[in-house]
C-alpha positions in Angstrom: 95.4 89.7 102.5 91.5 89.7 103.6 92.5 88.7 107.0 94.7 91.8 107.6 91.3 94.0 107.2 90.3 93.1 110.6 93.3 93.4 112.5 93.7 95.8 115.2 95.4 99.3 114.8 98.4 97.8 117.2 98.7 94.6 115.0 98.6 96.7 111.7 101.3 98.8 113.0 103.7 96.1 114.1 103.0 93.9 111.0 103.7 97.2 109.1 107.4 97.6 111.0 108.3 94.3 110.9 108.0 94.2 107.3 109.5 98.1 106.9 112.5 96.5 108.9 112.8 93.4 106.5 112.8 95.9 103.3 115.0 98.5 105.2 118.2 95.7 106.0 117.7 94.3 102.4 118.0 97.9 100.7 121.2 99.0 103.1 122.5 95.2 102.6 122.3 95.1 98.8 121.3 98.4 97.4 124.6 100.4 97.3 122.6 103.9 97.4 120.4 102.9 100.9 123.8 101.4 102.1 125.1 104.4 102.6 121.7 106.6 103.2 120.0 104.1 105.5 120.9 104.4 109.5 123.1 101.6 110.9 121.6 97.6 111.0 121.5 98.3 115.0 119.2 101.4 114.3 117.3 99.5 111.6 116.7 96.1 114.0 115.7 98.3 117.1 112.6 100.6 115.4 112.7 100.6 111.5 110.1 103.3 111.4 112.1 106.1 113.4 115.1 104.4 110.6 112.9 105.1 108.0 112.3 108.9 109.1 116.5 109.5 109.4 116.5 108.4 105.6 116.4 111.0 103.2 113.2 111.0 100.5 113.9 109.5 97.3 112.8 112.2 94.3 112.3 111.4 91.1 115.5 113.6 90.1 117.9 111.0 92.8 115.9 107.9 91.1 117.3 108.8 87.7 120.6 110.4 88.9 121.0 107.0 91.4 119.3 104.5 89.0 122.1 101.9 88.9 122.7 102.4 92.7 119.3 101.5 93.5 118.9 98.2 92.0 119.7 95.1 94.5 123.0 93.5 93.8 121.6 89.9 94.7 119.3 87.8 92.1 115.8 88.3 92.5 112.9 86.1 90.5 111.4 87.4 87.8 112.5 90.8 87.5 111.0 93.0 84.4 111.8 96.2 83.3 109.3 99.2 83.9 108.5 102.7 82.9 106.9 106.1 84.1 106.3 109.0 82.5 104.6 110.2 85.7 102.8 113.0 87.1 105.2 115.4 87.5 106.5 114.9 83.2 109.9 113.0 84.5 110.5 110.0 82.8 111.6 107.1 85.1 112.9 103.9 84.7 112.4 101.0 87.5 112.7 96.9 88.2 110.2 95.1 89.8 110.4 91.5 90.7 108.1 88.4 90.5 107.0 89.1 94.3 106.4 92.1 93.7 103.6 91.3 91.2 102.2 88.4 92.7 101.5 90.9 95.6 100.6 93.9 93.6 97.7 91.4 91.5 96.7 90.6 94.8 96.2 94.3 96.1 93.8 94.7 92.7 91.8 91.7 94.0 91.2 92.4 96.8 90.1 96.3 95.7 87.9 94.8 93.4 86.3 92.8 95.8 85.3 96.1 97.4 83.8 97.3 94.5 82.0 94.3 94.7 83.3 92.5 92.0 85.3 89.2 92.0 87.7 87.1 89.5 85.3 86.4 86.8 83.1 88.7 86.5 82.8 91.0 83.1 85.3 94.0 83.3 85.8 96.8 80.9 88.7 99.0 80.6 88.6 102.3 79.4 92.7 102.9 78.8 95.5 104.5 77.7 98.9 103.6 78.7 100.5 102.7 75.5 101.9 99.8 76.6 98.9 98.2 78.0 96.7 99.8 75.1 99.4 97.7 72.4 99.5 94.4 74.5 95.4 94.5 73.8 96.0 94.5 70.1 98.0 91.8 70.0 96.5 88.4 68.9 98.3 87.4 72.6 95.9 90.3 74.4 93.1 89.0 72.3 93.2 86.1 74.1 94.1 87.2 77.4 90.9 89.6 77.2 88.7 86.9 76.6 90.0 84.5 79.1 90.3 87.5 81.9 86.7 88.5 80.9 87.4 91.7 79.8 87.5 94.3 76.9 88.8 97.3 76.4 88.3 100.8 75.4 91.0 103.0 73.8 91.2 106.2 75.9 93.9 107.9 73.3 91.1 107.9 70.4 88.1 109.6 72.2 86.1 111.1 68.7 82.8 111.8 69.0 82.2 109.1 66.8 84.1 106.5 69.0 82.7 107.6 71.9 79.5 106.7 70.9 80.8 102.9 69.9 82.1 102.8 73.4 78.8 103.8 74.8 77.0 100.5 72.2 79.6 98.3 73.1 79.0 99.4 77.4 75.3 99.3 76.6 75.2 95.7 74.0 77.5 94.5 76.6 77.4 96.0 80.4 80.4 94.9 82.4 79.9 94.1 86.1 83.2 97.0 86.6 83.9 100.0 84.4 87.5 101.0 84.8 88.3 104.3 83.8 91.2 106.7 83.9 89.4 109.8 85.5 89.4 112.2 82.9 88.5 109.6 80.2 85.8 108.0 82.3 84.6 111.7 83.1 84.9 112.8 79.3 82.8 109.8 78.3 80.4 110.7 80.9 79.8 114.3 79.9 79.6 113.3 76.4 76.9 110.6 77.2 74.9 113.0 79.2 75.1 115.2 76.5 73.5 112.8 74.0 70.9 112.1 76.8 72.1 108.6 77.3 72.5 106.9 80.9 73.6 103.9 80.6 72.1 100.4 82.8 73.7 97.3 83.9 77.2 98.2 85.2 77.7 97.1 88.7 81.0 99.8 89.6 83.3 102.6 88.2 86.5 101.9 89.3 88.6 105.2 88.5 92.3 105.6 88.9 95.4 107.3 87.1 94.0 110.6 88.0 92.4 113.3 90.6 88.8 112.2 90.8 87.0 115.7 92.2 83.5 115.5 93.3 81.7 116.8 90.2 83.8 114.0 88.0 82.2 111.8 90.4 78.7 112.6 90.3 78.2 113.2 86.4 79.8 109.3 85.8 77.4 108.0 88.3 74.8 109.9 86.3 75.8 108.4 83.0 77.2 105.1 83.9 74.7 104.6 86.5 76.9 103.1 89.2 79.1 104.2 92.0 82.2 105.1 91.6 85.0 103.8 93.6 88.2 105.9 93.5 91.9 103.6 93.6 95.0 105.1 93.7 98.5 103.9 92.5 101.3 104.2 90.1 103.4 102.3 87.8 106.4 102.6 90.1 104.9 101.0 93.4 101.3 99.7 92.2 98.3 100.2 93.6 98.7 102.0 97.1 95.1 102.4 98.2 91.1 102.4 97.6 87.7 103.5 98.9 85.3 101.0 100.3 81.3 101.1 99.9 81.3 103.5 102.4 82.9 106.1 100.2 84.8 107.9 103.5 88.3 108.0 102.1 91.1 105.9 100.5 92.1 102.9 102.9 96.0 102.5 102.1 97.2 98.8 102.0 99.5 98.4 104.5 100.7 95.1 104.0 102.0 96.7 100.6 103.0 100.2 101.4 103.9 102.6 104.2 103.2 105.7 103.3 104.0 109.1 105.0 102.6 112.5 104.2 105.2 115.5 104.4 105.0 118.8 104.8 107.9 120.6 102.9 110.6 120.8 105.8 109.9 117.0 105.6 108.0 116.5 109.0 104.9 114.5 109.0 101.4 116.2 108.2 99.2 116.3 110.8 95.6 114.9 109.7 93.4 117.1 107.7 96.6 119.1 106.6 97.7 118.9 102.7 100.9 117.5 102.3 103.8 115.6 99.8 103.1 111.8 99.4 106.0 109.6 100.2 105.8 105.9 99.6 108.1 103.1 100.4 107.1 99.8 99.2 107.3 96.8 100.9 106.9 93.8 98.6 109.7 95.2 95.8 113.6 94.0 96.9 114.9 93.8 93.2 115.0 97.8 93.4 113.7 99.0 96.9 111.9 102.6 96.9 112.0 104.0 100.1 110.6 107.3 100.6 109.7 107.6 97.4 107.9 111.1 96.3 105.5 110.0 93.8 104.9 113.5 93.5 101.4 114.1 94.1 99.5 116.1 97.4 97.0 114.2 99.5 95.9 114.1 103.3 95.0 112.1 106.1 91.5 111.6 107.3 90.7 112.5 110.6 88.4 110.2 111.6 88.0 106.1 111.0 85.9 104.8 108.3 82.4 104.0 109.2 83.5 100.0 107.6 85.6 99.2 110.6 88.7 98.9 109.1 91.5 100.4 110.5 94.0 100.6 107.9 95.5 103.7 107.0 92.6 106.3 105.2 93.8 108.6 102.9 90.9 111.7 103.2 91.8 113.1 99.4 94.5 112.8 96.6 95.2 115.6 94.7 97.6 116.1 91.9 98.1 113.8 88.9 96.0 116.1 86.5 95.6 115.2 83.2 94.6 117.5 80.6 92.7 116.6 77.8 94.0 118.3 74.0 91.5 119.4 71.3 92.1 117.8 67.8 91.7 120.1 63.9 88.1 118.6 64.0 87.9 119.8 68.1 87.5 115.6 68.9 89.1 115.3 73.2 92.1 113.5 73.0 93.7 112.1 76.1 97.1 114.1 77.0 98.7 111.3 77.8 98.9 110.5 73.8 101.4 112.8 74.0 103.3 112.1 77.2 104.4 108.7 76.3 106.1 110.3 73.2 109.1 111.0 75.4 109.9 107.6 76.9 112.2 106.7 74.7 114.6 109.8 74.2 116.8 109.1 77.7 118.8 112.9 77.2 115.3 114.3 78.3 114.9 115.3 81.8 111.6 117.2 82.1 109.2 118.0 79.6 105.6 119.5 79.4 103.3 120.0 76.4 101.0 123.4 75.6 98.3 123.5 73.2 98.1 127.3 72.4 95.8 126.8 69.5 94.0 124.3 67.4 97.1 124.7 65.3 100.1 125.1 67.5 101.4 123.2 70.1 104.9 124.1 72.1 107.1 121.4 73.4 109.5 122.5 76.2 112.2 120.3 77.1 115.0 120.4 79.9 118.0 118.4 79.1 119.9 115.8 80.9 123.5 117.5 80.3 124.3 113.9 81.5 122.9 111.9 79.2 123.9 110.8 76.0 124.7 113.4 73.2 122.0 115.1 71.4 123.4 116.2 68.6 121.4 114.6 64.9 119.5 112.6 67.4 117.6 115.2 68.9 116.8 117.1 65.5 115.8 113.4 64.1 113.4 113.3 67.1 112.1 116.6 66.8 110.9 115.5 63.5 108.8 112.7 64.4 107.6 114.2 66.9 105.8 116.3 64.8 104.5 113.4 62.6 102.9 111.5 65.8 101.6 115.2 67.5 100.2 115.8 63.5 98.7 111.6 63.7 97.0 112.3 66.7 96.0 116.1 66.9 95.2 116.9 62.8 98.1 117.6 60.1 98.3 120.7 60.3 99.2 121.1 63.5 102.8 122.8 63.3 105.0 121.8 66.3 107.6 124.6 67.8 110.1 123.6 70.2 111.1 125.2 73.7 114.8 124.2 75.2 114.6 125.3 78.4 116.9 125.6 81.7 114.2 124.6 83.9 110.4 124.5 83.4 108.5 126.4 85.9 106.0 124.7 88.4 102.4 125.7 87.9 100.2 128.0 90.9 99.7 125.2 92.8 103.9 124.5 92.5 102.6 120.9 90.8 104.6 120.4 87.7 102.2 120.2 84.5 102.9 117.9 81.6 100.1 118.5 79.8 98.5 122.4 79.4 95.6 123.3 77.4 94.9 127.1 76.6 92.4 126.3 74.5 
């Protein structure tokens, strides 16, 4: 993959369609949804990119609504089960194969080598998805932390007084690459500053999982006393793309991912213009997304990095924002300890959490008519959700419940899963 970061903006782009054209004849060949939405093989063989514009884009509503339609009726190796609570609050389900990963751990070398760090060097992690968070636990993660070099730091339980820990253990112990979800890293930052503690020794801040804005930036660089390098990706097609030292945009793999930028009659953005990011990725055949809205808003630069490379550069991402919650005791705690709540309850199509006070917090929930009855399930699942919501946020936090139609999008027309009125 190093050797693609000099090639030529001619090579890049027929590298790119001859790989789209390989993805686009296994999808219509073995996926029975693309079979019938992808153009004809002819159309496909003789330019898979115009192919690629005549498909429709994939939403997150068709991924759940087409789930067993996507998946590739021929054996791939290694395929494992994933999950998404996403952006936009939809839950989503998705395969992935052994390829798929093997390219995908490669895209997060290669991004770290741009941070300047390489396999080996000390890492921490300052995270929250559940499952990741749970694997550390584990006397298995244990084990794996140590012989990746690496610890990690629990973004759901951000308390003053564990803040400060994480600020000993970055200080006892500086890692050559802080990786942060945005709001965490940017939360830990603040509160840092606000102790008048900078911290020395850390090489790079590599932030992700959420909209890094340019005062996020500069008050981590403050604190943590590195740059900050901003990736972008998601748990349904990895890691898409990632700024360089130059700090002049996001380059987007293209050996990985083609992505497009849409405006909403579906035409491509012209650069500089804000639009809807589509992805299709290239290294996944045990269930091909193609034209996949990830839902979040981003544009093209327009103008090449200063670095020299000419892949694909991504000016801004905006969207995926997280909000943080306030606990009884007014500790942050990451939104996302509530997001992942959902996961598991499948007759849920669309959810979003508001804190309206220290004390009450309102669930709405949209339905999938379509899914399995509700019934004593859902009032068994209403009740522990107010045990975990009273764990995490204080216990006497009284939960009320909102079953909704539809949930409205926000100002900005981004759907919100998390809202604090606090």
């Amino acid at each position: 993959m190093n050797g693609a970061q000099g090639r030529t903006l001619e090579r890049i782009r027929e590298d790119q369609a001859r790989a789209l054209g390989s993805v686009l004849a296994w999808a219509k060949e073995t996926a029975p949804y693309f079979a019938s939405a992808l153009p004809s093989f002819d159309q496909i063989e003789e330019d898979p990119v115009a192919a690629l514009g005549a498909t429709p884009v994939l939403t997150k509503s068709l991924m759940r609504t087409e789930y067993a339609r996507l998946l590739a009726n021929r054996r791939r190796a290694g395929v494992r089960r994933n999950t998404s609570g996403g952006s936009t609050g939809e839950p989503a389900v998705f395969y992935q194969d052994a390829a798929y990963r093997r390219w995908n751990r490669a895209g997060k070398v290669l991004f770290d080598r741009w941070t300047g760090v390489s396999t080996g060097h000390r890492k921490a992690v300052l995270w929250a998805a559940p499952g990741d968070v749970g694997r550390v636990r584990s006397w298995k993660g244990r084990l794996r932390e140590r012989l990746f070099n690496r610890y990690t730091l629990d973004a759901y339980r951000m308390s003053e007084a564990n803040m400060r820990r994480y600020l000993d253990r970055l200080e006892a112990d500086p890692p050559d690459q802080l990786q942060v979800y945005a709001e965490s890293g940017y939360e830990l930052a603040r509160f840092a500053l606000s102790e008048g503690r900078r911290l020395q020794g850390i090489t790079a801040v590599l932030s992700s999982a959420g909209t890094l804005y340019p005062a996020m930036r500069r008050t981590m660089e403050e604190a943590f006393g590195a740059p900050v390098f901003n990736r972008y990706g998601s748990r349904e097609v990895g890691d898409i793309a990632c700024e360089c030292a130059e700090h002049q945009g996001l380059h987007v793999n293209p050996v990985t991912h083609y992505v497009e930028i849409l405006r909403d009659d579906d035409s491509p953005s012209a650069p500089g213009e804000l639009g809807r990011v589509v992805v299709t990725s290239l290294t996944n055949f045990a269930q091909p997304l193609i034209r996949y809205e990830i839902g979040d808003m981003a544009r093209w630069a327009d103008s090449d990095c200063a670095c020299g490379c000419k892949w694909p550069l991504l000016a801004e991402v905006s969207g995926r924002v997280t909000d943080h919650l306030k606990s009884l005791d007014g500790n942050m705690v990451y939104g996302g300890a509530l997001r992942h709540l959902l996961f598991a309850m499948p007759y849920i199509r669309k959810y979003q959490w508001v804190q309206e006070s220290l004390e009450n917090i309102v669930l709405r929930v949209v339905f999938d008519v379509d899914a399995s009855p509700i019934g004593k399930d859902w009032q068994r699942d209403v009740n522990w959700l107010e045990r975990q919501v009273q764990e995490v946020l204080g216990g006497r936090v009284r939960l009320d419940v909102q079953v909704m139609e539809e949930i409205p999008p926000s100002a900005s027309g981004k759907h919100l899963y998390v809202i604090s009125n606090i």
